[in-house]
Every structure is written in C-alpha cells, then in structure tokens.
N, C-alpha and C positions, 0 to 999 in steps of 0.2 A: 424207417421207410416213410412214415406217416409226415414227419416230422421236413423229407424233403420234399413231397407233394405236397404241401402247405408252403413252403417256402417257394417254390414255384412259380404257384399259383396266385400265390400275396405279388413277385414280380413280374409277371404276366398281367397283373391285374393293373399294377402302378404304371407300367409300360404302356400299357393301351388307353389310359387315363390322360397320361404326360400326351400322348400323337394326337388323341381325340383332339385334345386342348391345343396343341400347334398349328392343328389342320383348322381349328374352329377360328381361332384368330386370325390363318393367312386367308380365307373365305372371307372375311368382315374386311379385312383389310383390302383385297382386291376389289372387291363391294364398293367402298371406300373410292378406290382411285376410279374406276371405271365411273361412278356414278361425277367423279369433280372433273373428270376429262369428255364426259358427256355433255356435261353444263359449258364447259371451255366451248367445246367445240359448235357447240348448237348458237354459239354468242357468234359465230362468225357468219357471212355472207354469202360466204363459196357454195359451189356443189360439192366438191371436196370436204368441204366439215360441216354439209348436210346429210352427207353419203356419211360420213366418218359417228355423225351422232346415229344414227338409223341404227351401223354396227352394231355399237355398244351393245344396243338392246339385246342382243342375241346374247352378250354375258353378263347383262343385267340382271336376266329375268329370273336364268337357274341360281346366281349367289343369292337374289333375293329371298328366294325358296328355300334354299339352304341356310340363309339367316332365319328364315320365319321359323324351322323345325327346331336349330337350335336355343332361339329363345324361350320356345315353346316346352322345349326339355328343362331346358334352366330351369322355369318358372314352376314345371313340375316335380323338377328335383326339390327346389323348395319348401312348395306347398306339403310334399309327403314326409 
C-alpha cells in the first residue's frame, strides 16, 4: 500500500514538473513574439500599426509578470 502512494505521488509530482516546464516555455515564447510584433508594427506609419502596437501592450504586460515570477523561482530554486 505504501509502496503505491509513493508511486503516485513520485508521478504526480514528475507530471506537474514536465506542464509547469511547457506552460513556462510557451509564456516566454509568446513574450517573445508579441514583444517582435510590437517592435514590427510600432516601425509602421499607419493608425492601423499604431492602434495594433498600443494592443500588444495589453499582452505584454501580464507575460511580462509571468516571466519576472518565473525567473525569480528559478533563481531561487538555485540559490537554495
């Protein structure tokens, strides 16, 4: 019995480990395009890709925040 609540719990644990890790990458990654499609577009003239850069900002700001907490883990996970 012991022996399958530790088994479990070891794959519960690897499981939530591996998504943390997917979800943290596809955050940096969207980060990523949103911030080179804001740069693109803020180069243009229009009101159309001045309206379009202004957007962005609205999904800037939370991946931002979301990169800052998890570097901020990283770096704690290190240091301890």
């Amino acid at each position: 019995m012991i022996t399958t609540v530790t088994t479990v719990t070891t794959v519960t644990t690897v499981t939530a480990l591996a998504t943390v890790a997917s979800i943290s990458i596809a955050a940096v990654s969207i980060l990523v395009l949103f911030l080179i499609t804001q740069e693109l577009s803020s180069a243009g003239k229009s009101l159309f890709s001045r309206l379009s850069s202004r957007f962005l900002n609205v999904g800037i700001v939370p991946l931002a925040m979301v990169s800052t907490v998890i570097l901020t883990v990283k770096i704690i996970q290190i240091v301890s």
